[in-house]
N, C-alpha and C positions, 0 to 999 in steps of 0.2 A: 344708497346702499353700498357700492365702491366706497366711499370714503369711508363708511365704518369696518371695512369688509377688512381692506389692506392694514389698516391700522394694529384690527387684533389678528392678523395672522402675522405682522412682524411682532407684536407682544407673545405670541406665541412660540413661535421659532426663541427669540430671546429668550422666554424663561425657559421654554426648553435646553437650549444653550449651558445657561446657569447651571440648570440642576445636573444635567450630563457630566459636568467639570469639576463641580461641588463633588460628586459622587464621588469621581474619578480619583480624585485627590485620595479620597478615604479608603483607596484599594490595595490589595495587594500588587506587584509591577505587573506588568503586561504590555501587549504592542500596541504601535497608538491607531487609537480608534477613529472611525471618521463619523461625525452625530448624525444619527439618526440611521446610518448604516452600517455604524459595528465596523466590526472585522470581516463580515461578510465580503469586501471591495476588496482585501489586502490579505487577507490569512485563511480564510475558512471555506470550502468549498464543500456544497450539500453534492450529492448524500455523503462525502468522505469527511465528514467531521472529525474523524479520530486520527486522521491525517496531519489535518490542521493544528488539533491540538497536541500529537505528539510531540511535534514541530518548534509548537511555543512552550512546552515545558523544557525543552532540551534547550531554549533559549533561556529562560527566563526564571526558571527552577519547578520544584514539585507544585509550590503553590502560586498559580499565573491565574490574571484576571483578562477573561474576551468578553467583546462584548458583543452578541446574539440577536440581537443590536442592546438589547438589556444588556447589564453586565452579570456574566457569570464567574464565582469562585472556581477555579477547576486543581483537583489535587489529585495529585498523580502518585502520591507517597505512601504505602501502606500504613506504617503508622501513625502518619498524620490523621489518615481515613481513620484508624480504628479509633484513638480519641477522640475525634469531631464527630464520630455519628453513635455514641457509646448513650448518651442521654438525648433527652428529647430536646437541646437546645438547637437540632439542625431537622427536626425532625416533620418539617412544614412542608408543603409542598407549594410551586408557582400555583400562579393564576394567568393564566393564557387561552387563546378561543383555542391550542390543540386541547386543552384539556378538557375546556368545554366542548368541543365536539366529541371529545369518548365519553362524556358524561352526562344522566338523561336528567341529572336531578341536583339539586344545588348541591355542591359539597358529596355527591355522591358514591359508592362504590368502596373500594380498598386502597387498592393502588395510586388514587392520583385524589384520594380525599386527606383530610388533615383534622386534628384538633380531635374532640372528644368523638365525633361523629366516628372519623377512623379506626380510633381504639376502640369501641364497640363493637364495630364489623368485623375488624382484624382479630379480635377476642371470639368473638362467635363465629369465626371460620374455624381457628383451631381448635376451638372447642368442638365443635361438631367433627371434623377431622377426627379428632381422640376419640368422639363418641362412638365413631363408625368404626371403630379398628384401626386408627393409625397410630404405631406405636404396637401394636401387640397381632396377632395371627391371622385375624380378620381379613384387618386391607390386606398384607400380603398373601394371601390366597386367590383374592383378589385378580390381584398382579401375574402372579401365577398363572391362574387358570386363563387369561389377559395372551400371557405368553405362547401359552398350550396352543391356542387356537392361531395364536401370528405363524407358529410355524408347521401346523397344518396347514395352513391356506399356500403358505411359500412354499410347501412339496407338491402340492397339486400345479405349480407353476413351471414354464421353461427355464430350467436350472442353468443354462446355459446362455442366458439372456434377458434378467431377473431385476426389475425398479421397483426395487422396496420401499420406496417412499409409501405405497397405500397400504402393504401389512402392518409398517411401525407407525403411520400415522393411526389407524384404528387402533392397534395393540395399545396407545398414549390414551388416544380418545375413549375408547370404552371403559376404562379405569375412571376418570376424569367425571364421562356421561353418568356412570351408575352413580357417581355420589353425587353429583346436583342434580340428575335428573331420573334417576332410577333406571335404568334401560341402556342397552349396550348396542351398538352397529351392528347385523350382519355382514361378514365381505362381501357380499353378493349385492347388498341393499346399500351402498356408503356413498351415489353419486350426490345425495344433499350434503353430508359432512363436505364430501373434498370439493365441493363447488363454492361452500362456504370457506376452504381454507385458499384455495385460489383465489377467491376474492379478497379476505386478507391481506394475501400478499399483495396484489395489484395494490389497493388501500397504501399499504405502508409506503410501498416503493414510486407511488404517485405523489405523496403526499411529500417523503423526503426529498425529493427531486422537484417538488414544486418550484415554484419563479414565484409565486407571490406569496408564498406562506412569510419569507423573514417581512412583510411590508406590511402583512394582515397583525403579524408579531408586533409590529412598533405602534404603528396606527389603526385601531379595530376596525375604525370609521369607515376606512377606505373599503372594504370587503363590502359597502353598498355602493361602489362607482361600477359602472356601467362592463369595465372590461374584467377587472381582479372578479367580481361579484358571480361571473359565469364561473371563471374556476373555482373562486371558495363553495357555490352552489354542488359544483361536482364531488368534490372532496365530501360536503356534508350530508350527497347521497349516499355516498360510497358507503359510509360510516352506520346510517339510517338503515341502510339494508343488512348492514353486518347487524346492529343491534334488535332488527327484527327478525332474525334467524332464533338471536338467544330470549327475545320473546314466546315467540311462540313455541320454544324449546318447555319455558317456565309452565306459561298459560297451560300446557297440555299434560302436567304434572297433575293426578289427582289428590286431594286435598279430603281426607277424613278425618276428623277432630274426634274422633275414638280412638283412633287406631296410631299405636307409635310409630313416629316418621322412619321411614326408610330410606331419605336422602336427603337432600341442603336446604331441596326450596321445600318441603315438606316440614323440616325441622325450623326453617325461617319463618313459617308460618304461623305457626305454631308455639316457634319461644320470642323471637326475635322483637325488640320492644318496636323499632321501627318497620310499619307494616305496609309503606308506597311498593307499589307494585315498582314504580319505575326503581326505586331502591333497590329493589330483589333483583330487578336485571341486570343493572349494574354491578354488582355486587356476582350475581353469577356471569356475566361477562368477563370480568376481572380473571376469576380462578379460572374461568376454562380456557382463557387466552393462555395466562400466567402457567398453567399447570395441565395444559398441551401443547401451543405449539414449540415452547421452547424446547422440552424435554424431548419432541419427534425433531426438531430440528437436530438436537444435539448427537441423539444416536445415529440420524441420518449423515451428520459428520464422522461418526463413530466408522461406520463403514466404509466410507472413501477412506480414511487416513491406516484403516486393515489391511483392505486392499491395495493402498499404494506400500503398508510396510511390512512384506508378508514374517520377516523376523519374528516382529514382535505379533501378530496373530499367531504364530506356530509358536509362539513363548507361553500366551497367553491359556491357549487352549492344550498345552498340556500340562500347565498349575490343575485348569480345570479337572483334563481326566483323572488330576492327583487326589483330588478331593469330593469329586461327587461324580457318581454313579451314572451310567453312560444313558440310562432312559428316565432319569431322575431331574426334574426343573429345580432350578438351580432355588436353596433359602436363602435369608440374610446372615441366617447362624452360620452361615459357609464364609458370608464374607470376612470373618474374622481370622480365618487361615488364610486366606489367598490376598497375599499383600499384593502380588503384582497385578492382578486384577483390579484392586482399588487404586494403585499407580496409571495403570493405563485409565482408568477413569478420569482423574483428575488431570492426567494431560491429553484428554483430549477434549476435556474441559476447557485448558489453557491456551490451548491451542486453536480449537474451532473457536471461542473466545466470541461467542453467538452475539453478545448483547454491547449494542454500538452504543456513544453519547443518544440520548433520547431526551429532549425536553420534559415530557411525563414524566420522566424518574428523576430530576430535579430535586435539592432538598431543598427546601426554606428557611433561613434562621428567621427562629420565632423570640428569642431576643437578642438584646447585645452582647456577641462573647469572643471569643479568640479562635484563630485556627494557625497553628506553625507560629506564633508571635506576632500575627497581622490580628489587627482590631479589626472583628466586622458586624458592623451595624445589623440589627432587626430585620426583616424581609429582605435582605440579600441570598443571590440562589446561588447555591453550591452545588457544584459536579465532583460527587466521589470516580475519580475515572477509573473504574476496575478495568476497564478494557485495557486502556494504558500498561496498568500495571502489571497486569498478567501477561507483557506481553516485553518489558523493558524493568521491571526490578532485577537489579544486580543480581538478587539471591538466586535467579533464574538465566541459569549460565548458557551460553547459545540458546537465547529463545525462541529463534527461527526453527530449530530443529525438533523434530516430533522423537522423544526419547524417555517414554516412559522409566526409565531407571532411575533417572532426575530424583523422582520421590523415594525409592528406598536406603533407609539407611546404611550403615557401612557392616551392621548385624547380618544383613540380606532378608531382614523378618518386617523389620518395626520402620513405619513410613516416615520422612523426613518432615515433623513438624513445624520447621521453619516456612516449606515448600508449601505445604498442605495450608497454614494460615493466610497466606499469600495465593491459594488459589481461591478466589470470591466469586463464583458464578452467579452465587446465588447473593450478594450484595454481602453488608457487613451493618451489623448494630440495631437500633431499634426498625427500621425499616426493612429488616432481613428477611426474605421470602417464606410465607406463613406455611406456604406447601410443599420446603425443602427436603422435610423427611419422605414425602412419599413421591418425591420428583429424583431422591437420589435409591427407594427403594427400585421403583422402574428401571432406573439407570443401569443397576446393577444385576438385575433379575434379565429384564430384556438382552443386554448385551452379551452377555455370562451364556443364556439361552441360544442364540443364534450364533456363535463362537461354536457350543459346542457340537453343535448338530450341524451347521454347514461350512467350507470353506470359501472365503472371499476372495477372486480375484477381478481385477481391472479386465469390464467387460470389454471386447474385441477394438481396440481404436477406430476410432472416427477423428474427423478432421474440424478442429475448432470452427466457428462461423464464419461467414463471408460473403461478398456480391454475388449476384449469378455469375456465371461465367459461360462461354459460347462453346462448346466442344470444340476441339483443335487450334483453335483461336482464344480460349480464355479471354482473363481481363485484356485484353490488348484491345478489344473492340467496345470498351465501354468504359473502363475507370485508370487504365495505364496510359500512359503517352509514355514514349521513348524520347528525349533522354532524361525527362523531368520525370521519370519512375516514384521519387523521394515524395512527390504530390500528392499522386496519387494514391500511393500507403496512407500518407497522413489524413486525406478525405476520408478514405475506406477505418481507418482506426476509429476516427472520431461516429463510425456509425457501429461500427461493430463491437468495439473495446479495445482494448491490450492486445490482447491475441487473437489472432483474424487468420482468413486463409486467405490467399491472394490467389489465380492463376495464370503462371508466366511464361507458354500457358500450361504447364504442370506445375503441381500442388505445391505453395508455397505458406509455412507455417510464419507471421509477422509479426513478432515481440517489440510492444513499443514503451512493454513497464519495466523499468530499472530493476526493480526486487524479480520480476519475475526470469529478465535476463540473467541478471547472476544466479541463479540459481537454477536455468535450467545450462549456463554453459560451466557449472564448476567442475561436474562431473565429466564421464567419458563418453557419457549415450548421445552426448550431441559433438562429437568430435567429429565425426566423417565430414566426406566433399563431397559434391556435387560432380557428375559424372557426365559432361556433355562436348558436346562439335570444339566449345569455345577452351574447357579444359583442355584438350589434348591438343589443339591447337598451341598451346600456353606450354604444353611439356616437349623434352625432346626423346624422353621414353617413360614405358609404363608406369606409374606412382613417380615421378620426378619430381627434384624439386623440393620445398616447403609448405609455401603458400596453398600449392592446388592441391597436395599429397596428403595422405590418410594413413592410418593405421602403424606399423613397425617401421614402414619406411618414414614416416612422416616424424614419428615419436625420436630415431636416431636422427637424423638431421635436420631436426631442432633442437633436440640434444648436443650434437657435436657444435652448431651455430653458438650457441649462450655458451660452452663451454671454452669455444675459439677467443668470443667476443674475450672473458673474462684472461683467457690465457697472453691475450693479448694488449692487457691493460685496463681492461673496460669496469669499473669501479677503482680503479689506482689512478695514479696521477699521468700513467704514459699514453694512452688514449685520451685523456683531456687535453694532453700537453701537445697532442697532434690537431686537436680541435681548436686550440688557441692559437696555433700556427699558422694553420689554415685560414683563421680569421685574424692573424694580422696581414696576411698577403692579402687577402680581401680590403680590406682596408687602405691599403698601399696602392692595390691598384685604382680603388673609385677615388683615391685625392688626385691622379694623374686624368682624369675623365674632365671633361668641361661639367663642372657642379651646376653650371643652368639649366643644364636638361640631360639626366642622367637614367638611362635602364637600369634597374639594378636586378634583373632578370639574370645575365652571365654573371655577372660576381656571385651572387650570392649561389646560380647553380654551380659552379665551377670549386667554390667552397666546400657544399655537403659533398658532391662527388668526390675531390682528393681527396676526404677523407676514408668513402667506403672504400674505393677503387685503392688505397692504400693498408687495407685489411683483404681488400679480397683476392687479388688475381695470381695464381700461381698456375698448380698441373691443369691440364685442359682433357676431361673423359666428360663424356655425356651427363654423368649425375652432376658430376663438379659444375657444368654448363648452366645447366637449371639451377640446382643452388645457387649460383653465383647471380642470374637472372633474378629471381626470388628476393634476395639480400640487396642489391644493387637496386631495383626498381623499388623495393618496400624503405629501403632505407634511404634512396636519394631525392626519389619525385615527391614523396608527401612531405617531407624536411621542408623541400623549396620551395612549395608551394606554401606551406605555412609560412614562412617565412616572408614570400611574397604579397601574402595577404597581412604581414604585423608594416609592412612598409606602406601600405593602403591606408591602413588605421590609423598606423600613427600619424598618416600626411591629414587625416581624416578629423583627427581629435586631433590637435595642440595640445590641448588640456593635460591630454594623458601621457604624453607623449613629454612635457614638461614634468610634468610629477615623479614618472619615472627619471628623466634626468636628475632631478636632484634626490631620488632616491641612492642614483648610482652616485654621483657625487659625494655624499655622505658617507658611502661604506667601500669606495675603491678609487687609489689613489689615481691622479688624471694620467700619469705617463705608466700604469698598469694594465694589460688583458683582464680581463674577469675571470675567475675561476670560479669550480663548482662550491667551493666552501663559503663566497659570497653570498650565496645562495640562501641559505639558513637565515642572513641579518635582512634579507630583503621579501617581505613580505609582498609589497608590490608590485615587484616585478615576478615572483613567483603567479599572484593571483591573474597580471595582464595576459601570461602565459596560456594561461588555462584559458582567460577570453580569446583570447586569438585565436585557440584549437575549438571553445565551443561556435563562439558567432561565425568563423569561415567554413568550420564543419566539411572541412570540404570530399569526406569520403561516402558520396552516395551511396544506397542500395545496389549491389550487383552482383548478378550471381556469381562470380567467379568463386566470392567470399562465403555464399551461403554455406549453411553449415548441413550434414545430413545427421538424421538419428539411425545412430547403428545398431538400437535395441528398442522395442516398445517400450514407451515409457510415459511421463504425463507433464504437459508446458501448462504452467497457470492452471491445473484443478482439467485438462480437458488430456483425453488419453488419446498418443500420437504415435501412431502405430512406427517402425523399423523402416528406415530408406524413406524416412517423408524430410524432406530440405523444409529450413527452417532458416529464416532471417533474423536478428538481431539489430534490430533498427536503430543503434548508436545515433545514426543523423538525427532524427525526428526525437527519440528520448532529451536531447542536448536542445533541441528546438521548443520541445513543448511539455518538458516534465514540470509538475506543479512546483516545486522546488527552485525552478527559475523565473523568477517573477520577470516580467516584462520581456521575455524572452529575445524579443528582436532589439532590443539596445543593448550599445556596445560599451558594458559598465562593468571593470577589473573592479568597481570597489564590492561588490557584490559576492565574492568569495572572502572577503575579510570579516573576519569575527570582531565583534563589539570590542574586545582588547585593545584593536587595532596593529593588533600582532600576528596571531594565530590562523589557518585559514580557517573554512569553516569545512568540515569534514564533507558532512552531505552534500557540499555540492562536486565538493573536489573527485566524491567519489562515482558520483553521477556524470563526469567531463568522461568521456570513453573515448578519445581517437586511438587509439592504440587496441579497443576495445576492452574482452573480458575475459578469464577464464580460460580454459586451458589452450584456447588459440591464441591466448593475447599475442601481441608483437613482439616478436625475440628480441627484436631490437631498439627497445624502449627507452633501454637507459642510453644507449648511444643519444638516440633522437633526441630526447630531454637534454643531454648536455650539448648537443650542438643546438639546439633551441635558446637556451639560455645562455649561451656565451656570445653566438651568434648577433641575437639579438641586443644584448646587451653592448657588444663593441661596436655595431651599428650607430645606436642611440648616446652612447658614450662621448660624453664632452671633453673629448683628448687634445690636446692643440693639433693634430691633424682629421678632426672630426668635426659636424657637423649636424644642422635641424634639417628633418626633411618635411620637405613641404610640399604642397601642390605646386605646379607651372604657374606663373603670373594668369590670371583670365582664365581657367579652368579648375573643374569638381572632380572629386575625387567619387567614380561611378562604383559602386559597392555590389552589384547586382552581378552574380560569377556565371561565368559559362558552363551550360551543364552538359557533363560528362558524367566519364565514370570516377573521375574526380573532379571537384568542382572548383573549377582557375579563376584565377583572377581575372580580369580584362588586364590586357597591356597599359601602363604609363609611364611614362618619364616624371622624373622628380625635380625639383630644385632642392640643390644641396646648400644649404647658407650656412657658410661656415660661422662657427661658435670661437 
C-alpha cells in the first residue's frame, strides 16, 4: 500500500507544481508565492487582508496578482474596476467550501450564486423591491415611520449615557423584516434579532481569524483529518445556526394563494419559478444580511465619526434646520437641497469603508478577456478592491482625514462627481448591490432623523483594555518586570491590541500601531508630561527644561533650541563642518590606539560630545541649566550609543560592513571626510542607518517620555479622558510592525526599493527613534548628520583607516543591557587596517 501511496503523492505534489507555475506565468506581476501556501507565509496576514494587499499594490501597481493560496486578480484602480466588471465577462463567482458553507443549495441564493440561476434571483429581488414601494412613497414611509419609532425609543433612554447600536440596529431591521418577512421588532421584544446579530459577528470574526480556513482553501480533503475537522466542524455550526434563524424566520411567513403577497417570501411563493425551500432561505438570508447589517453598521460609524467631529455635526444639522421643519422626519425630496448632508454621507461611507477583501465577493471570469492590458484566462478570480480605493485614490486628497467638504463642488451646491463615482460602497457594475436604493434611502432618512433631534457627543472616557491590575501595585506584580518594561508591553499588546492600558502602577495608555501613533501625537491633546518623584527630580525648577516640560514653557524652549540649532549652522555647511572635524580628530586618535584591541567607547563618545558641548555652554541660570541638561543628555548619550551599537554590527556582519565600503568608495574620494551631500548618492548607507536605529532600538519605554492628554480626546477609536499618560511604543512598533518582515534580522537591504535606489517610504517612516509628532527631537537633524558622517569616516577605507572586526577567538554578544536605554555590552575590536 506504501509503495503505491508515495508514488502518487509525489505525482501529485509535481502536477500540482506545474499547474501553480503554468498559471503563474499567465498572470499579472505580483510577489513570489510559496505553493500551496500563497502569500499567506510572506505578504498576507488574516484578518488584515487589506493591509496586505494595500502593500502589494503600492509595490507592484493597480493591477497585482496574490495568491490566497489560489491566485487572485486584485485591482485597486477605479477605472480599471469600472471597465472590468461593466459586462458579465467578470461576473462569475469562486467555488470554495466558504461559499459553500453560506449556501444550503447548489448554486444557491444572490450573492455568492452565478450564471442564470443568479440573474433570476437578482431579477426577482428587484423586482419585488419595486413592487413593494421601492422607488416611489411606499418603502419610504416605511423608513420613516422606521425612524419615528428609533427615536421614541432613544428619548425614553439615559441621554447622558446612550449605545445606540439596538435603536439603529432594529430601526435597519424592521424595514428589511417587513419586506421578507412581513412583521417588524418591538424594542422591548428584539433579544432574538440581536442575539442573532452577535452571533454573526462572532461567525465572521471566527472564521477570518481562523488557522485553518487558508489549508481547508487549498485542500478541501484535509477538513476530514482528525484536528482541522473540529474547527471546520465549529465554523459549519456557527453558520447552521445563523441559517436556522432565517428559517424559521421563512417557515413562519403565512402563505395564502388568494390573497396578494405582502412581502418576499410570500411573493417567492407565489411568482418565483424556483420553488426549494432551501432556495428561499438563501435567497432571504442574502438580503437580510446584505441589506441590515451593513447599513446598522454603517450609521453606527456614522455616529462615532459626529461625535468625534462636532464641526461638522453643527454644519450638518443646521443645513437640516434650513430645510425641514423641526417636528417633521426628514423625505428623500429634501435630499436634493441639502448637498452637505449627502456629502457627509458619502464620506462617512469612505471613510468607515465597512466592507474588507472577502472571498464571497470574489468575481469570476467566465471567459477569456483583458483587464488594464493583462490577459486573463476563464475562471480566474478577481478582486475589485473598493476598500483600497476609497481609501488611496489620488482623487481623494488626505484620505486619512474625515472631511466631508471633499465632495462639494466649488458652486458650494452641486457634489463633486469625480469624488461621488469613486465612492463604491455599494460595489460597481453588473454585480452592484440590488438593495442600493433603499439601503441609501435609510441612510439618509435615519441619519438626517437623529442629527436633527439629538446632539452627539463622546460619551465620558474610559480607559482602553488591559490586564487586571492590583490596586497600588498595578502591573508590577504580574505582567511588568523592571528593567525589561519593553516585554512586557509587547506580551500585553499581543492580547489586548494596539492600544492597551498598562498600570505603572497608574493608568498608562500603550500605542503600539504606527497609524494610530501619528495620528494621536500630531495634534496638541497629547503634548503634556507626566508629573511625578522622577520628573522633578530631572528639573532644577518648576516646568524646566525641554524634555520633562509642557505647555508655553515647553513650546518656547523648543522653540528657541531648533532656532539656536539653525542660527548656528544646523542645515548649512557650518555645523557639518564642526561634525567633520570632530570626526577627523576621532579618527586621528584611534590610529594612535594599539588597533589589536581597541574600545571605541571614548573616541566615539568624546566625538558626539565636542560637538554638543560646542553649541551649548555659555550663561549659567537655572532654566539655561536644565536646557542645557535636556540638549546635552538627548543629543549626546543616544548618538553614542547608536553609534556604539553600528560598531557591534558592523564587527557582526562583514557582509555589510564590506558593501558599505565600497558603497563609500564609489562616491567619496579616499583622502575626503564625508559630507551630508554624499548622502543623496548613497542609498545604502542611508538604509544601514535606519537598521542600526531600528535593530538596536535602543530607547525603551519610560516614563520620563510618557506623554499626557491635556484634553479629552480619542486614541484608536477608544475615548481617553484629560491627564491620562499615554505611551508611544516606538521600541516595540520598530520590533514587530507588520511592515517589517523578519523583524529580528539585521538586514539594511530591506529599506531599498526594487530600483535599487529609492528607499522605500513605509518603512522609513515607521523607523521612529527620534519618535513623532509634536515631541519629535529637536535635535534630529543634528543627530542624523553626526550619524552619517560619523559613521561613515569610521567605515571609510582612508589610508589611515581600517575593517573592524571582532578580537581573534571571540563573538560579537548582541544581546543589550536593559535600561532606560538599551547599551550595548562592552567590546574591544580589532582594527585591521585596509
Amino acid at each position: 500500500m506504501l509503495d503505491l501511496f508515495l508514488p502518487a503523492l509525489i505525482a501529485f505534489i509535481v502536477w500540482e507544481l506545474f499547474v501553480f507555475y503554468r498559471r503563474k506565468s499567465t498572470l499579472p506581476p505580483g510577489p513570489f508565492a510559496v505553493p500551496f501556501l500563497g502569500n499567506f507565509i510572506n505578504e498576507i496576514k488574516l484578518p488584515e487582508m487589506h493591509v496586505g494587499l494595500k502593500r502589494l499594490s503600492a509595490r507592484f501597481g493597480p493591477i497585482v496578482t496574490v495568491h490566497l493560496p489560489y491566485p487572485v486578480v486584485n485591482i485597486s484602480d477605479f477605472e480599471t474596476m469600472k471597465e472590468a466588471f461593466r459586462s458579465n465577462d467578470m461576473s462569475g463567482r469562486m467555488r470554495n467550501l466558504l461559499v459553500e458553507l453560506s449556501q444550503l443549495c447548489e448554486n444557491g441564493g444572490i450573492i455568492s450564486s452565478d450564471g442564470p440561476e443568479w440573474q433570476e434571483q437578482r431579477r426577482f429581488a428587484i423586482a419585488t423591491l419595486r413592487e413593494f414601494g421601492m422607488g416611489k412613497n411606499l418603502m419610504e414611509e416605511k423608513v420613516r415611520l422606521s425612524a419615528q419609532n428609533m427615536v421614541d425609543f432613544i428619548k425614553k433612554q439615559d441621554l447622558q449615557n446612550t449605545d445606540l447600536r439596538l435603536p439603529i440596529q432594529i430601526f435597519v431591521a424592521n424595514i428589511i423584516n417587513e419586506f421578507l418577512f412581513g412583521f417588524q421588532y418591538s424594542y422591548d421584544d428584539s433579544d432574538k434579532l440581536m442575539k442573532f446579530v452577535q452571533e454573526l459577528q462572532t461567525a465572521i470574526t471566527d472564521i477570518s481569524e481562523s488557522k485553518v480556513m487558508p489549508i481547508v482553501f487549498l485542500l478541501p480533503w484535509t477538513r476530514y483529518l482528525p484536528v482541522i475537522r473540529y474547527y471546520w466542524d465549529e465554523h459549519v455550526k456557527q453558520f447552521s445556526e445563523l441559517m436556522d434563524f432565517v428559517r424559521d424566520e421563512v417557515k413562519a411567513v403565512k402563505i395564502d394563494v388568494n390573497e396578494e403577497p405582502t412581502c418576499y417570501v410570500q411573493a417567492y411563493r407565489k411568482k418565483n419559478k424556483d420553488q426549494r425551500l432551501e432556495q428561499l432561505v438563501s435567497c432571504c438570508s442574502d438580503l437580510f444580511l446584505a441589506g441590515q447589517e451593513t447599513t446598522t453598521t454603517t450609521l453606527r460609524w456614522a455616529m462615532l465619526l459626529l461625535a468625534a467631529h462636532q464641526q461638522v455635526q453643527d454644519k450638518l444639522r443646521a443645513e437640516i434646520n434650513n430645510h425641514i421643519e423641526k417636528e417633521r422626519i426628514a423625505t428623500m425630496a429634501d435630499k436634493t437641497t441639502m448637498s452637505y448632508a449627502s456629502a457627509v454621507i458619502n464620506e462617512i461611507q469612505r471613510v468607515a469603508n465597512i466592507a474588507a477583501p472577502n472571498p464571497l465577493l470574489f468575481h469570476r471570469a467566465t471567459v477569456d478577456t483583458e483587464i488594464g492590458g493583462h490577459k486573463i484566462a476563464a475562471n480566474t478570480i478577481v478582486n475589485g478592491d473598493f476598500h483600497q480605493m476609497m481609501k488611496s485614490d489620488p482623487h481623494f486628497e488626505q484620505p486619512e482625514r474625515f472631511w466631508p467638504e471633499r465632495y462639494i463642488a466649488e458652486d458650494g451646491v452641486t457634489l463633486n462627481k469625480e469624488l461621488v463615482d469613486r465612492t463604491i460602497p455599494f460595489g460597481i457594475g453588473k454585480r452592484q448591490c440590488a438593495g442600493e436604493g433603499l439601503a441609501r434611502t435609510e441612510l439618509f432618512i435615519g441619519l438626517v432623523t437623529l442629527v436633527q433631534l439629538f446632539q452627539f457627543y463622546r460619551r465620558k472616557a474610559s480607559l482602553p483594555p488591559g490586564p487586571f491590575a492590583v490596586p497600588l501595585l498595578g502591573n508590577f506584580i504580574n505582567e511588568i518586570q523592571v528593567p525589561e518594561m519593553h516585554i512586557g508591553l509587547k506580551h500585553i499588546s499581543r492580547k489586548f491590541g494596539p492600544v492597551s492600558t498598562v498600570y505603572l502602577p497608574y493608568p498608562v495608555v500603550n500605542i503600539t500601531d504606527y497609524e494610530t501613533v501619528k495620528e494621536a501625537f500630531r495634534g496638541n491633546d497629547v503634548n503634556g508630561r507626566i508629573h511625578n518623584i522622577l520628573t522633578e527630580a530631572c528639573r532644577m525648577l518648576e516646568g524646566g527644561g525641554i524634555i520633562g516640560a509642557e505647555g508655553d514653557s515647553w513650546y518656547e524652549q523648543r522653540k528657541f533650541a531648533i532656532a539656536t540649532l539653525k542660527e548656528f549652522g544646523m542645515g548649512k555647511n557650518l555645523m557639518e563642518e564642526k561634525v567633520r572635524i570632530s570626526a577627523q580628530n576621532m579618527v586621528d586618535y584611534i590610529n594612535k590606539q594599539d588597533l589589536k584591541s581597541v574600545d571605541l567607547f571614548m573616541p566615539m563618545q568624546i566625538f558626539v560630545s565636542n560637538i554638543i558641548n560646542e553649541f551649548l555652554y555659555g550663561k549659567q541660570k537655572e532654566q539655561l541649566y536644565s536646557c542645557c541638561s535636556d540638549l546635552f543628555l538627548a543629543g549626546q548619550e543616544t548618538t553614542t550609543t547608536t553609534l556604539r551599537w553600528a560598531m557591534l554590527l558592523m564587527a557582526a556582519h562583514q557582509d555589510v560592513q564590506s558593501k558599505l565600503r565600497e558603497e563609500i568608495s564609489t562616491h567619496i574620494p579616499r583622502d575626503r571626510i564625508a559630507c551630508m551631500n554624499d548622502k543623496t548618492k548613497m542609498p545604502f548607507a542611508s538604509a544601514l542607518i535606519y537598521e542600526i536605529q531600528r535593530y538596536a532600538n535602543i530607547i525603551a519605554p519610560q516614563p520620563f517620555l510618557f506623554h499626557r492628554t491635556t484634553v479629552d480626546t480619542v486614541i484608536g477609536g477608544y475615548p481617553v479622558p484629560a491627564d491620562t499618560l499615554v505611551n508611544g511604543d516606538f521600541h516595540q512598533i520598530m520590533k514587530t510592525d507588520p511592515y517589517f518582515k523578519d523583524p529580528d534580522r539585521f538586514w539594511p537591504e530591506r529599506y531599498i526599493s526594487e530600483d535599487g535606489v529609492t528607499l522605500r517610504k513605509e518603512l522609513v517612516d515607521r523607523t521612529l527613534p527620534f519618535g513623532i509628532g509634536k515631541r519629535q527631537c529637536a535635535g534630529e537633524g543634528l543627530a542624523r548628520t553626526e550619524l552619517f558622517i560619523g559613521l561613515i569616516t569610521l567605515v571609510q577605507a582612508r589610508r589611515s583607516n581600517f575593517r573592524i572586526k571582532p578580537l581573534p577567538g571571540t563573538t560579537i554578544d548582541l544581546v543589550p543591557i536593559y535600561s532606560h536605554v538599551h547599551f550595548p555590552k562592552p567590546h574591544n575590536f580589532l582594527l585591521e587596517r585596509i
